[in-house]
Biopython code that builds the backbone (N, CA, C, O; Angstrom):
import numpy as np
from Bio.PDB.StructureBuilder import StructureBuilder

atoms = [
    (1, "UNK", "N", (155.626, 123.537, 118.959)),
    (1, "UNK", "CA", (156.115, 123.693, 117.605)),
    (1, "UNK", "C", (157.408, 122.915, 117.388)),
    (1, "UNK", "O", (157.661, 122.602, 116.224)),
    (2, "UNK", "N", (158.353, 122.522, 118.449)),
    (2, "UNK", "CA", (159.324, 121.966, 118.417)),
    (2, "UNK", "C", (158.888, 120.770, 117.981)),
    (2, "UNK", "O", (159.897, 120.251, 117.504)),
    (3, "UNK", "N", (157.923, 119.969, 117.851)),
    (3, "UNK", "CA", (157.656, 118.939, 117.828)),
    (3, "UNK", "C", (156.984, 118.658, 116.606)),
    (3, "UNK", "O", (156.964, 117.464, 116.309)),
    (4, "UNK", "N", (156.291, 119.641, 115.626)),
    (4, "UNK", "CA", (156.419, 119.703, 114.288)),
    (4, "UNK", "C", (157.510, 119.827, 113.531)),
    (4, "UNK", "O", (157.581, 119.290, 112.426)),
    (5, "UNK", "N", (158.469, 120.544, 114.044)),
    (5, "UNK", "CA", (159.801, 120.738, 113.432)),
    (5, "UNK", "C", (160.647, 119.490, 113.182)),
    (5, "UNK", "O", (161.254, 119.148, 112.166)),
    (6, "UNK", "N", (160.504, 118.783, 114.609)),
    (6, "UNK", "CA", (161.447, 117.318, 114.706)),
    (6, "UNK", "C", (160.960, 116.518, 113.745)),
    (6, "UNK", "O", (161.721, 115.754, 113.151)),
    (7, "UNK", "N", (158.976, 116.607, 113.314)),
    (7, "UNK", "CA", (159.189, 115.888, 112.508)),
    (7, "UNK", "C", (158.839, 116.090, 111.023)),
    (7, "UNK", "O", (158.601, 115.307, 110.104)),
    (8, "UNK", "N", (158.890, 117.317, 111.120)),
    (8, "UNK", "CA", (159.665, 117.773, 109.283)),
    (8, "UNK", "C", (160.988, 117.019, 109.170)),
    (8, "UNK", "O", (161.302, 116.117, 108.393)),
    (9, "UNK", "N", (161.584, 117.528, 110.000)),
    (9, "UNK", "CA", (163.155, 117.344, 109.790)),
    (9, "UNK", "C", (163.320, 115.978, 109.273)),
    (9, "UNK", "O", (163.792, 115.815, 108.148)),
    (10, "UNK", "N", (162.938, 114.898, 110.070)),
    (10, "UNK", "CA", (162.665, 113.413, 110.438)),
    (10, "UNK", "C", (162.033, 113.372, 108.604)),
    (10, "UNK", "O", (162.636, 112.823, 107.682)),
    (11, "UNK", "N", (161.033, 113.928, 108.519)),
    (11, "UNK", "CA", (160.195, 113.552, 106.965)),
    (11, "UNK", "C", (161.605, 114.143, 105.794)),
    (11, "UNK", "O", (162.132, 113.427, 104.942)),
    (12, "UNK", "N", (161.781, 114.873, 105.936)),
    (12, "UNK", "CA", (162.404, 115.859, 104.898)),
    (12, "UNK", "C", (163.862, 114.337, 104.670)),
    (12, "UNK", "O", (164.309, 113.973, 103.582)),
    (13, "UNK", "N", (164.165, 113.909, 105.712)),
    (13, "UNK", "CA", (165.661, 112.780, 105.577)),
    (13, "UNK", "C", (165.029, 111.297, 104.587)),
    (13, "UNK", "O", (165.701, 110.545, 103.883)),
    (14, "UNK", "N", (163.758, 111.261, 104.818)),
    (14, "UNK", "CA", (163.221, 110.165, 104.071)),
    (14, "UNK", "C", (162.418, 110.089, 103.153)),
    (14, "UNK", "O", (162.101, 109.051, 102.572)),
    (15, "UNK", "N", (161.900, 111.496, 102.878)),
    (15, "UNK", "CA", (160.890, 111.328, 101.589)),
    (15, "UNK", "C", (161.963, 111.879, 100.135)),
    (15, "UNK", "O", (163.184, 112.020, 100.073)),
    (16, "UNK", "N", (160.926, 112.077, 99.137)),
    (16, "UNK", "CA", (162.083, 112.659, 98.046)),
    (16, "UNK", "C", (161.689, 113.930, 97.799)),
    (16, "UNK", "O", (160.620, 114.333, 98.258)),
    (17, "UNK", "N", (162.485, 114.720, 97.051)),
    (17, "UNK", "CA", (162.239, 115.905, 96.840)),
    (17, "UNK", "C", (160.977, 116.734, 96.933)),
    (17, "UNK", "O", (160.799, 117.655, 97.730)),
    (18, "UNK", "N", (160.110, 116.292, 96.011)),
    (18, "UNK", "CA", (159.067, 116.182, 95.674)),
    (18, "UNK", "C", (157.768, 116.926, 96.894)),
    (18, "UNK", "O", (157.070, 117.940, 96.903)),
    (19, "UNK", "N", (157.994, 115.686, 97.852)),
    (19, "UNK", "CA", (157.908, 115.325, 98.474)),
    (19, "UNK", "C", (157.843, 116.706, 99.807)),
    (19, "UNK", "O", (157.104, 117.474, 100.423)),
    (20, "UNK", "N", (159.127, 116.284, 99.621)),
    (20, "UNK", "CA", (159.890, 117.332, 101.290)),
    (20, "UNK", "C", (159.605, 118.966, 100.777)),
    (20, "UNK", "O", (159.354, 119.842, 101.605)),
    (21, "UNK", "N", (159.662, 119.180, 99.642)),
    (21, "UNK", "CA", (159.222, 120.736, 99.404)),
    (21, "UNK", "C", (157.615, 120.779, 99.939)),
    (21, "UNK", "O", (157.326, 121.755, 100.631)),
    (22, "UNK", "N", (156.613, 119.849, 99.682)),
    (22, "UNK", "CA", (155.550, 120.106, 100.044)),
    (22, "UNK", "C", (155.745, 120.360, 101.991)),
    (22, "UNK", "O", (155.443, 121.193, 102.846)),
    (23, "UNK", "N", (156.418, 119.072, 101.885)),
    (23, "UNK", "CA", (156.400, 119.106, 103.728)),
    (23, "UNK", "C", (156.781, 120.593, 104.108)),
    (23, "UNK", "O", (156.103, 121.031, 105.038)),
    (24, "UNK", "N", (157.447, 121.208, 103.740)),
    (24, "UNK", "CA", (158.328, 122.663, 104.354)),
    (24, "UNK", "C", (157.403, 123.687, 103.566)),
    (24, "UNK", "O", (157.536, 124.792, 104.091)),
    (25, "UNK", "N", (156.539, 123.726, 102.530)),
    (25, "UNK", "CA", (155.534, 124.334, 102.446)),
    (25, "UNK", "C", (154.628, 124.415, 103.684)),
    (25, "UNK", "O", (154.545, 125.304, 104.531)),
    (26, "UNK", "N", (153.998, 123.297, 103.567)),
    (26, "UNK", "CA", (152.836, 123.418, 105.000)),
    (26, "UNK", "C", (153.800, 123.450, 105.723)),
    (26, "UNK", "O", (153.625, 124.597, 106.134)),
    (27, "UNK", "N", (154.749, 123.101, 106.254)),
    (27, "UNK", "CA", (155.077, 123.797, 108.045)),
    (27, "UNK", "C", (155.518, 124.999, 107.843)),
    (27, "UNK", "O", (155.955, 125.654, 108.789)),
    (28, "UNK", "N", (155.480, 125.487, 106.602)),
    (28, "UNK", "CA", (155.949, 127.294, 106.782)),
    (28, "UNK", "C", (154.273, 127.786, 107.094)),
    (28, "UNK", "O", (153.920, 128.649, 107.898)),
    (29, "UNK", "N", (153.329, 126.899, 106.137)),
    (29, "UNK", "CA", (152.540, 127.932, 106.824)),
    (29, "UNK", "C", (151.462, 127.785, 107.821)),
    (29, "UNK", "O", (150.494, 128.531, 107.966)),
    (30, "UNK", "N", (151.946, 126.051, 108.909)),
    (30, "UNK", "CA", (151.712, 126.333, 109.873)),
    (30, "UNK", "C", (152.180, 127.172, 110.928)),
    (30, "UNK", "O", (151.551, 127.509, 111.931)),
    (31, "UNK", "N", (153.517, 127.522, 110.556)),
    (31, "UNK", "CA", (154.669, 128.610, 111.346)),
    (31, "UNK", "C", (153.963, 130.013, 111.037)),
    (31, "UNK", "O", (154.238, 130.795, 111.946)),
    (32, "UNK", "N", (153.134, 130.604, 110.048)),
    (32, "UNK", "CA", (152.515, 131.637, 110.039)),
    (32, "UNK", "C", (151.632, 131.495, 110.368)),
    (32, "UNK", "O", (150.975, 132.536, 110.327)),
    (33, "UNK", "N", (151.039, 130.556, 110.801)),
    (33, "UNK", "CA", (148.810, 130.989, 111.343)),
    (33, "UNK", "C", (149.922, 131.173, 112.798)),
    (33, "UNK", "O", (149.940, 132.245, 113.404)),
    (34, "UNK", "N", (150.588, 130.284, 113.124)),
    (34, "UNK", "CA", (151.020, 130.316, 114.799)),
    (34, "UNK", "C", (151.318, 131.926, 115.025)),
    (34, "UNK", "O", (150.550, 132.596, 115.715)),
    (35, "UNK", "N", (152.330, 132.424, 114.479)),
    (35, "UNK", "CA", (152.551, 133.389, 114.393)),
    (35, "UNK", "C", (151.604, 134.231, 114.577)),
    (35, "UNK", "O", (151.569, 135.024, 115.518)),
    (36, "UNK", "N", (150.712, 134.124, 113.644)),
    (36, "UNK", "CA", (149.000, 135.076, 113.392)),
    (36, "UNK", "C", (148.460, 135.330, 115.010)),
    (36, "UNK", "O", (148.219, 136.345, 115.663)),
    (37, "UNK", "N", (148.406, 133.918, 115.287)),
    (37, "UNK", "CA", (147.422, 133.503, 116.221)),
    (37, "UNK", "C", (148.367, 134.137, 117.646)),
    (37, "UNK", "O", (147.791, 134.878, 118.442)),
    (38, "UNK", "N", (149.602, 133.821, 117.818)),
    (38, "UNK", "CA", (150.420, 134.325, 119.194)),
    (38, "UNK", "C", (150.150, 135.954, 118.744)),
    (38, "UNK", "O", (149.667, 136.402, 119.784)),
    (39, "UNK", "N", (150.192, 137.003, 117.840)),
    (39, "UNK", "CA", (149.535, 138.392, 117.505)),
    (39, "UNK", "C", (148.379, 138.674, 118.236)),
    (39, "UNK", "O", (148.316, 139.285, 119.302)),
    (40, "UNK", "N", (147.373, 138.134, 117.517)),
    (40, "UNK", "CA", (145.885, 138.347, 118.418)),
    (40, "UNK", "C", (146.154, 138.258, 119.493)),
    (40, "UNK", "O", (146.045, 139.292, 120.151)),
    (41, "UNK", "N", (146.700, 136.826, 120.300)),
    (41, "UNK", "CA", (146.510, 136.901, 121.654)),
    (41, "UNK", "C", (146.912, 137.935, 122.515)),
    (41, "UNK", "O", (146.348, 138.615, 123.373)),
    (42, "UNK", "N", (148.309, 137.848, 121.935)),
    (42, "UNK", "CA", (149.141, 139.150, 122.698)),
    (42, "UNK", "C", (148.020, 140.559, 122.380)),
    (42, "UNK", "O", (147.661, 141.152, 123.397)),
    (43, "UNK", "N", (147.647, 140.923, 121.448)),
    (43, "UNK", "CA", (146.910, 141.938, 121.265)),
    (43, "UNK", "C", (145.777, 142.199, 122.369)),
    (43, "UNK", "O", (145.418, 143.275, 122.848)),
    (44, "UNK", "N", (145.333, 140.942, 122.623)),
    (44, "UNK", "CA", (143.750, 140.584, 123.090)),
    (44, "UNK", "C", (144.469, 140.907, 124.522)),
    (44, "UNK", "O", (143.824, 141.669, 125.242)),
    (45, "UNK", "N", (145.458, 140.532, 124.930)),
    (45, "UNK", "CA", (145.524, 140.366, 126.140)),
    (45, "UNK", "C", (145.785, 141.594, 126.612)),
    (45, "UNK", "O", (145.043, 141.891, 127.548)),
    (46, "UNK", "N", (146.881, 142.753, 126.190)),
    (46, "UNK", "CA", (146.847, 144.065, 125.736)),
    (46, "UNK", "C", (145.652, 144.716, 126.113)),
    (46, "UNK", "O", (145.561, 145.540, 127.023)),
    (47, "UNK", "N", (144.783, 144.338, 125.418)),
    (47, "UNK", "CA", (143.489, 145.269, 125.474)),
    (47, "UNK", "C", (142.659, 144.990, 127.012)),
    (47, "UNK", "O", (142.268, 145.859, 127.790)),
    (48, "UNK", "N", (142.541, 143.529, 127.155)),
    (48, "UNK", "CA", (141.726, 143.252, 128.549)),
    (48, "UNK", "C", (142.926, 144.077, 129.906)),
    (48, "UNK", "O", (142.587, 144.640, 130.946)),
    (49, "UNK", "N", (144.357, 143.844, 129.350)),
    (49, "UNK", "CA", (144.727, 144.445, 130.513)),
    (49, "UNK", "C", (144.319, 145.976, 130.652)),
    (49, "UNK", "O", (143.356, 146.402, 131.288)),
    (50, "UNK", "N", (145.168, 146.654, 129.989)),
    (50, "UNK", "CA", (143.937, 148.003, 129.721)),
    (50, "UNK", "C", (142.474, 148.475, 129.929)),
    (50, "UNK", "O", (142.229, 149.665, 129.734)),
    (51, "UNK", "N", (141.738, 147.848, 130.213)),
    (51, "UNK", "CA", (140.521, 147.803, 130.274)),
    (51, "UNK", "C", (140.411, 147.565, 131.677)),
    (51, "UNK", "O", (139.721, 148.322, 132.360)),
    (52, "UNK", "N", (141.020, 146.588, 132.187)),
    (52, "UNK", "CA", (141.404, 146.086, 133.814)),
    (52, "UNK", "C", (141.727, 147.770, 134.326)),
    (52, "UNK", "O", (140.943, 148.560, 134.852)),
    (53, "UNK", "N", (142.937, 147.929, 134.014)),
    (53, "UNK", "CA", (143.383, 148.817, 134.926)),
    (53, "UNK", "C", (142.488, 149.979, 134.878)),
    (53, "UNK", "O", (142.583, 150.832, 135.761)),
    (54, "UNK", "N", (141.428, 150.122, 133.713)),
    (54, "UNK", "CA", (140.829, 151.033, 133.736)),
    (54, "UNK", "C", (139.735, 151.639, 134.366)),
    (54, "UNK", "O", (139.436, 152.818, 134.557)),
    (55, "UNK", "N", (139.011, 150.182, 134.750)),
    (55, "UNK", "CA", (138.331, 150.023, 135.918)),
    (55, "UNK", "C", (138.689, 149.939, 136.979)),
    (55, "UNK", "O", (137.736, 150.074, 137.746)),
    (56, "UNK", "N", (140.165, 149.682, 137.782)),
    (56, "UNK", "CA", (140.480, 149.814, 139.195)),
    (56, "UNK", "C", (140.433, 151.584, 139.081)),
    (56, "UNK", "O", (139.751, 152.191, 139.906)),
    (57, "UNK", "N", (141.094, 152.241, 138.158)),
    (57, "UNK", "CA", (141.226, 153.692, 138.001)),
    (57, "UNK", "C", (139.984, 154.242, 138.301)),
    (57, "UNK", "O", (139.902, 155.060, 139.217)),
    (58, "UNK", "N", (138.967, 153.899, 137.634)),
    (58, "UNK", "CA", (137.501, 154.179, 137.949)),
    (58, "UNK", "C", (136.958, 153.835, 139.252)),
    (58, "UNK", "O", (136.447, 154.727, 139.928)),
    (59, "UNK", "N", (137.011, 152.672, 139.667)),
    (59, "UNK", "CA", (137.021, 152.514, 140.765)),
    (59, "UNK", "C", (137.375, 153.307, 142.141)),
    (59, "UNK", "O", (136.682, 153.655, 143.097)),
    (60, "UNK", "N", (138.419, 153.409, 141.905)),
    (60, "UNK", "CA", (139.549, 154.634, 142.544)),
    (60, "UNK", "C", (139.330, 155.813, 142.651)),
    (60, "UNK", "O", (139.754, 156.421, 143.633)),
    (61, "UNK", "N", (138.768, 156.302, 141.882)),
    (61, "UNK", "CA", (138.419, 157.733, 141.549)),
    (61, "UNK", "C", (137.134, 157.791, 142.337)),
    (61, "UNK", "O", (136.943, 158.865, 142.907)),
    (62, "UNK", "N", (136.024, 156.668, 142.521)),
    (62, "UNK", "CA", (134.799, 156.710, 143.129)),
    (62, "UNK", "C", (134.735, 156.425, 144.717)),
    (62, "UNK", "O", (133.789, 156.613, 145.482)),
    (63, "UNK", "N", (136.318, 155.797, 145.047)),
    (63, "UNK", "CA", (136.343, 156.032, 146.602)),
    (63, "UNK", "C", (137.051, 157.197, 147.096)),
    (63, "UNK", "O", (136.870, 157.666, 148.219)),
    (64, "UNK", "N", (138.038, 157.754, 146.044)),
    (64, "UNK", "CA", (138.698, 158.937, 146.572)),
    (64, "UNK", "C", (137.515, 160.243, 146.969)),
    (64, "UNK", "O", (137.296, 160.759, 148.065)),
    (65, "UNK", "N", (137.061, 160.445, 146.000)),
    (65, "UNK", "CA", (135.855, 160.970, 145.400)),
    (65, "UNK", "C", (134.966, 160.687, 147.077)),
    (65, "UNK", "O", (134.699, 161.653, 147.792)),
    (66, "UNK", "N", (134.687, 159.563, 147.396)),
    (66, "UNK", "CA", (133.614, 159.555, 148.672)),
    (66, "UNK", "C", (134.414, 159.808, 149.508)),
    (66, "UNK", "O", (134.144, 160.787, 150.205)),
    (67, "UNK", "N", (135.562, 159.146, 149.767)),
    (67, "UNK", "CA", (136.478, 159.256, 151.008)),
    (67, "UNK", "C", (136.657, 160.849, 151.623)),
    (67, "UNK", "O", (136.682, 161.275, 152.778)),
    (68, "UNK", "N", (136.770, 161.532, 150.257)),
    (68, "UNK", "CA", (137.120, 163.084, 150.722)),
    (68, "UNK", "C", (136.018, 164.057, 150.613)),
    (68, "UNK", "O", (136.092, 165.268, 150.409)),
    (69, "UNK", "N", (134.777, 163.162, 150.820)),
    (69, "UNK", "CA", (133.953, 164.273, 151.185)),
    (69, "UNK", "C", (133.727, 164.206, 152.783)),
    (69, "UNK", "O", (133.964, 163.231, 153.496)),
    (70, "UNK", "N", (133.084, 165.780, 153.288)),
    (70, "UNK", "CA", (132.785, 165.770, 154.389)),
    (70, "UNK", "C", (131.758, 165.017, 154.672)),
    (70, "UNK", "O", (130.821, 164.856, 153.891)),
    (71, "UNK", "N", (131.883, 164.224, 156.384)),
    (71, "UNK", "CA", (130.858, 163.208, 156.392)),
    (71, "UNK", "C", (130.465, 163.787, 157.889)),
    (71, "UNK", "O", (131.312, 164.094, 158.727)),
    (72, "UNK", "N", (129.136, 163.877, 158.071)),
    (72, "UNK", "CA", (128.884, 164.139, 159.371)),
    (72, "UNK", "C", (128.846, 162.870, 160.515)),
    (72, "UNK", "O", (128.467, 161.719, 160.298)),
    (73, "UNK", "N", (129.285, 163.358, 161.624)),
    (73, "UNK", "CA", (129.601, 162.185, 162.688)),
    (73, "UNK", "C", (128.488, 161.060, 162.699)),
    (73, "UNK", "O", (128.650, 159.991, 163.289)),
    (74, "UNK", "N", (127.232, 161.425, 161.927)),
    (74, "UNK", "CA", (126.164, 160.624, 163.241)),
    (74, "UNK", "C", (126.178, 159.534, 162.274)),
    (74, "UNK", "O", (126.477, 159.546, 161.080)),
    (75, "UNK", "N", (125.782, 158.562, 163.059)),
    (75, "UNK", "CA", (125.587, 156.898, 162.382)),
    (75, "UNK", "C", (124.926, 156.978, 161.132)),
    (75, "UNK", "O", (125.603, 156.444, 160.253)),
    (76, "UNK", "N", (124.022, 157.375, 160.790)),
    (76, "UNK", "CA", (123.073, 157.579, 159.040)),
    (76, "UNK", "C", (124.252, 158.281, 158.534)),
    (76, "UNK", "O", (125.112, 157.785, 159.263)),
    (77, "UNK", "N", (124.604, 158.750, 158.100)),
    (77, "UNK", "CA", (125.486, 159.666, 157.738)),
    (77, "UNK", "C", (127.095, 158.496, 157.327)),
    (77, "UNK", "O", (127.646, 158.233, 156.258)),
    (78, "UNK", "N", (127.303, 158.180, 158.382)),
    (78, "UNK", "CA", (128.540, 157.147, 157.951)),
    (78, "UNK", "C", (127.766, 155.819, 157.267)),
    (78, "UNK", "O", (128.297, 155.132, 156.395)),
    (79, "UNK", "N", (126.501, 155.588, 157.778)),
    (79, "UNK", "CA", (126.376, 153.876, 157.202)),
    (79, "UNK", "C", (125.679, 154.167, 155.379)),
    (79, "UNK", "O", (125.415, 153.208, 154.654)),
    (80, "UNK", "N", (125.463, 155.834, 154.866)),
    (80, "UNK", "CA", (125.577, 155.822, 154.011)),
    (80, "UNK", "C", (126.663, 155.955, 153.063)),
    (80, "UNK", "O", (126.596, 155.463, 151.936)),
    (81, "UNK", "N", (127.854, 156.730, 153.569)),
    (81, "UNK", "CA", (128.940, 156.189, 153.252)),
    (81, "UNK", "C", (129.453, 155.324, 153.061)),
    (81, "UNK", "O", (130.169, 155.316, 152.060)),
    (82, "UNK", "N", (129.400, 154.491, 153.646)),
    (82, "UNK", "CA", (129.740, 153.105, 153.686)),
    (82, "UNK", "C", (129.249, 152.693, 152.445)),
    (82, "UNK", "O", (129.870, 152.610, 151.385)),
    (83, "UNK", "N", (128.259, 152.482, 152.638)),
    (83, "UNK", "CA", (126.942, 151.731, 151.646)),
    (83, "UNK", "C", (127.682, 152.266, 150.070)),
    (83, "UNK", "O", (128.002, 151.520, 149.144)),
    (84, "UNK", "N", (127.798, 153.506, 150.117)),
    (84, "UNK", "CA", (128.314, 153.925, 148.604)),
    (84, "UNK", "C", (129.585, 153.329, 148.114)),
    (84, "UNK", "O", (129.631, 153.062, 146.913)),
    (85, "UNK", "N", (130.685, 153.063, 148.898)),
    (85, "UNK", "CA", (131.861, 152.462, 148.799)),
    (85, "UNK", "C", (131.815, 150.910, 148.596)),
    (85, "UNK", "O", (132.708, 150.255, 148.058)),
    (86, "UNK", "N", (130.867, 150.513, 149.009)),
    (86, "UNK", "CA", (130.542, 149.273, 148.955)),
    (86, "UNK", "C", (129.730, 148.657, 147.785)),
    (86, "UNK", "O", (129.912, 147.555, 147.267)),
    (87, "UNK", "N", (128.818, 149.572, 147.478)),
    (87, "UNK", "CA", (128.336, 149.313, 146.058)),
    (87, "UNK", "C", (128.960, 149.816, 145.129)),
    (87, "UNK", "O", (128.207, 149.698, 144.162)),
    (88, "UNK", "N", (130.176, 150.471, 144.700)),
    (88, "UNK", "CA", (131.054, 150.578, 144.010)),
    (88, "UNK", "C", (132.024, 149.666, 143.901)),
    (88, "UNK", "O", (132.606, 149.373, 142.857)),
    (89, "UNK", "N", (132.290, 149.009, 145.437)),
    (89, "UNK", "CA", (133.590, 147.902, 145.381)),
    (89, "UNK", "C", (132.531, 146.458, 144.790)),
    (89, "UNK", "O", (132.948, 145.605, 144.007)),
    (90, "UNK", "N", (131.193, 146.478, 145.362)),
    (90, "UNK", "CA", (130.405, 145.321, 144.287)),
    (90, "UNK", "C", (130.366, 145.532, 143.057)),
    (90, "UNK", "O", (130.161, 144.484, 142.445)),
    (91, "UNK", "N", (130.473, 146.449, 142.387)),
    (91, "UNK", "CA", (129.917, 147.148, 140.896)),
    (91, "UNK", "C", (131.433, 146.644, 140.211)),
    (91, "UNK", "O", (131.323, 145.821, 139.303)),
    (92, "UNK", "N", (132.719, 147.042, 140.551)),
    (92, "UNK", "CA", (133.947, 146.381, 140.430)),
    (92, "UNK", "C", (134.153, 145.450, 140.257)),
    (92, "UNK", "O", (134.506, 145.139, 139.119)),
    (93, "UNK", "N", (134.042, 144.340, 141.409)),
    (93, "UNK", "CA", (134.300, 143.206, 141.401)),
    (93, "UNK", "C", (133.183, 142.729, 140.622)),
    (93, "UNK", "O", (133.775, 141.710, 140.266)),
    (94, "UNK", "N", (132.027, 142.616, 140.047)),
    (94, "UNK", "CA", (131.296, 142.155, 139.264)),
    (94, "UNK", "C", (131.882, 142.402, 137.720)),
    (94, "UNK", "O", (132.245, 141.489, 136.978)),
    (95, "UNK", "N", (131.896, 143.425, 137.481)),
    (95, "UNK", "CA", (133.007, 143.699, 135.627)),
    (95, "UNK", "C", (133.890, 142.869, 135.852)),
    (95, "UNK", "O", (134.783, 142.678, 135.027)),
]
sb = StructureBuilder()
sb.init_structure("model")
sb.init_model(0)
sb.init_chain("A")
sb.init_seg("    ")
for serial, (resi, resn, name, xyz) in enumerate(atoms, 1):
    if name == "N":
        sb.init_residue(resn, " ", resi, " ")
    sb.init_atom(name, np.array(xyz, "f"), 0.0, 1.0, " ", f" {name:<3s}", serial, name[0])
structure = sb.get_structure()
């Protein structure tokens, strides 16, 4: 934007009145879509972060959730454990 500004400024020293009011018209209201547009993003970005953390939370909740159940010693028993933690940490990393 600095670089629209330099050359309003630059236009506004050489055109005539007329002229330079139009120029500072449109760059006011390219200075408002920018404005508009840095809103949404920030908004947008807001929301995906939120949404992020909402799924590690979920996430989280589905290994605490396995981690603290009782698991019996024998090998079937842990490699289904496993298996559940693991298709949750795939189910994650895929969203």
């Amino acid at each position: 934007m600095k670089g629209l500004h330099d050359a309003c400024d630059f236009l506004l020293t050489i055109c005539d009145d007329d002229m330079a009011k139009k120029v500072r018209l449109q760059v006011g209201e390219v200075d408002e879509r920018w404005q508009e547009v840095q809103r949404v993003l920030a908004d947008k970005s807001v929301h995906q972060y939120e949404a992020a953390v909402q799924q590690v939370n979920d996430w989280c909740d589905v290994v605490e959730t396995e981690l603290s159940r009782h698991i019996g010693a024998a090998y079937d028993d842990l490699s289904v454990h496993n298996n559940l933690i693991e298709v949750s940490l795939c189910f994650f990393l895929a969203v």
